[in-house]
PLY file of the C-alpha trace (Angstrom):
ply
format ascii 1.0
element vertex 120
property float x
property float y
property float z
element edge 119
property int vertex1
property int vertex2
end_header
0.00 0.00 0.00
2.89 2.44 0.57
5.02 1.93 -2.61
1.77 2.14 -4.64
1.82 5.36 -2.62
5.19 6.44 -3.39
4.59 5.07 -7.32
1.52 7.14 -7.21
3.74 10.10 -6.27
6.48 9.93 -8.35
4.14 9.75 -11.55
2.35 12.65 -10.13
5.78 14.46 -10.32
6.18 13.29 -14.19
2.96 14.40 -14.61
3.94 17.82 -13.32
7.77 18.22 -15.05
5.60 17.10 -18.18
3.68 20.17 -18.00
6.00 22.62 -16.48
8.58 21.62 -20.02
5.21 22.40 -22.54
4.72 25.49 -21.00
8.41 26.50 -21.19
9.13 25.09 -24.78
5.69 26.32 -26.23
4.19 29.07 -24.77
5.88 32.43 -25.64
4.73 34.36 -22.52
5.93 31.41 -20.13
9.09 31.96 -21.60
9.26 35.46 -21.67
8.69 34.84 -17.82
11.11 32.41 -17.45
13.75 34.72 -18.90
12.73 37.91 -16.44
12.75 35.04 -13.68
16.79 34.07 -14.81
17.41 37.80 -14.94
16.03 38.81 -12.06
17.95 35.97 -10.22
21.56 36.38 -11.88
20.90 40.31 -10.36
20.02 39.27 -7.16
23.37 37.63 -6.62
25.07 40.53 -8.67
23.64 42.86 -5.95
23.61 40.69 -2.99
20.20 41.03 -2.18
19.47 39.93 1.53
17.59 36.59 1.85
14.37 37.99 2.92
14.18 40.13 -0.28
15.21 36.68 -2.04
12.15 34.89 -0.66
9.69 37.69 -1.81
11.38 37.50 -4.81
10.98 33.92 -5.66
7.71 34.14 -4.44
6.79 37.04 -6.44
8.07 35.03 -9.89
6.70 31.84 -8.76
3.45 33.64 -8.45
3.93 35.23 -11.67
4.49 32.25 -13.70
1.39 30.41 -12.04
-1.00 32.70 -12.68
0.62 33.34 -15.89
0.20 29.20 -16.60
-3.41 29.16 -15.04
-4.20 31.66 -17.72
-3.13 29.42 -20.71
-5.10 26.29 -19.23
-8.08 28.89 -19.51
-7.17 30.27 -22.95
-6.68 26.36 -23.95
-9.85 25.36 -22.05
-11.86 28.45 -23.90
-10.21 27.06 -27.42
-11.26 23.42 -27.18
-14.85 24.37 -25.95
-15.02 26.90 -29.03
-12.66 27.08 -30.91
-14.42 29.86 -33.17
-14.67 33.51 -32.38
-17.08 34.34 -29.87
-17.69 37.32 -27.61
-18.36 35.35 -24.14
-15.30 33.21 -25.14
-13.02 36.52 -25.69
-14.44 38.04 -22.07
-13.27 34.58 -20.50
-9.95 35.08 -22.15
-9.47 39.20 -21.25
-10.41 38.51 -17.70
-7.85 35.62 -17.19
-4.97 37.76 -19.07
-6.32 40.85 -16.80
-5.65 38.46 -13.68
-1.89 38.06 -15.13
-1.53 41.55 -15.47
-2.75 42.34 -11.76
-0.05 40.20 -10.71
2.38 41.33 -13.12
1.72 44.91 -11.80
1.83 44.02 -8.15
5.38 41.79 -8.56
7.26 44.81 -10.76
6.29 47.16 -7.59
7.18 45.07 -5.39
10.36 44.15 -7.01
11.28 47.79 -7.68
11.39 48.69 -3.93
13.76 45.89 -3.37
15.82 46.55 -6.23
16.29 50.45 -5.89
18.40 51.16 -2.86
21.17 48.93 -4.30
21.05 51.64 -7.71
20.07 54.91 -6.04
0 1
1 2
2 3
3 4
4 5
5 6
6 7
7 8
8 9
9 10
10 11
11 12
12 13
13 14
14 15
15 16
16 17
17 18
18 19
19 20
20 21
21 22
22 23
23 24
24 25
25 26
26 27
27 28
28 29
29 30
30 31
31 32
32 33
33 34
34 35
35 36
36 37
37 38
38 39
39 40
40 41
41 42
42 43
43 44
44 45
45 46
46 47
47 48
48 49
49 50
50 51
51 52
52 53
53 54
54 55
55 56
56 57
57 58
58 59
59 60
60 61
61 62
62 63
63 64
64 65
65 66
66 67
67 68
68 69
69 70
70 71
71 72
72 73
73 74
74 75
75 76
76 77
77 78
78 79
79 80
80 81
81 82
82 83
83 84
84 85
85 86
86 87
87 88
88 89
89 90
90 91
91 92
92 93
93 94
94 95
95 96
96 97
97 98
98 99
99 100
100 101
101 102
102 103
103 104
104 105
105 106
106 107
107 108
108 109
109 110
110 111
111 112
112 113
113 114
114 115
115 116
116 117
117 118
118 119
């Protein structure tokens, strides 16, 4: 019962690298993402950021990049339902990107007043 536990796991894990490489090697704003997330990190050791501002920052790009995947399981969702043009459809799709931008928004802010005492 507890190694079909464990087996259970682990595939659960495959199952979760499996997506985490199609979002990275398909989707262009995942990637764009991804990139900001290796920037942001190669500056953070550049400027020796302390590690509390390193856990809001990780936190801050994890946060990005899961509402930023949650919105492309919508957009995907919205395309296999209909996959024509339709007003509702394009609401469903706005409001999910405007929940990416929210986030977005809040991370550069809050990034910005950990990042500017180390350049002014």
């Amino acid at each position: 019962m507890i190694i079909a536990f464990i087996r259970n796991r682990i595939r659960s894990l495959y199952y979760v690298f499996v997506g985490m490489w199609r979002l990275i090697r398909k989707e262009s704003p995942i990637i764009v993402h991804v990139t900001i997330t290796l920037f942001l990190t190669f500056l953070g050791f550049y400027v020796g950021i302390t590690p509390s501002e390193w856990i809001v920052q990780i936190i801050g790009c994890g946060l990005v990049l899961t509402v930023e995947s949650l919105n492309t399981a919508i957009e995907e969702i919205c395309n296999f339902i209909h996959p024509d043009y339709h007003k509702k459809i394009g609401d469903i799709k706005d409001i999910a990107a405007g929940a990416v931008g929210f986030m977005v928004g809040s991370v550069t802010i809050v990034l910005a007043i950990i990042y500017f005492p180390y350049f002014f």
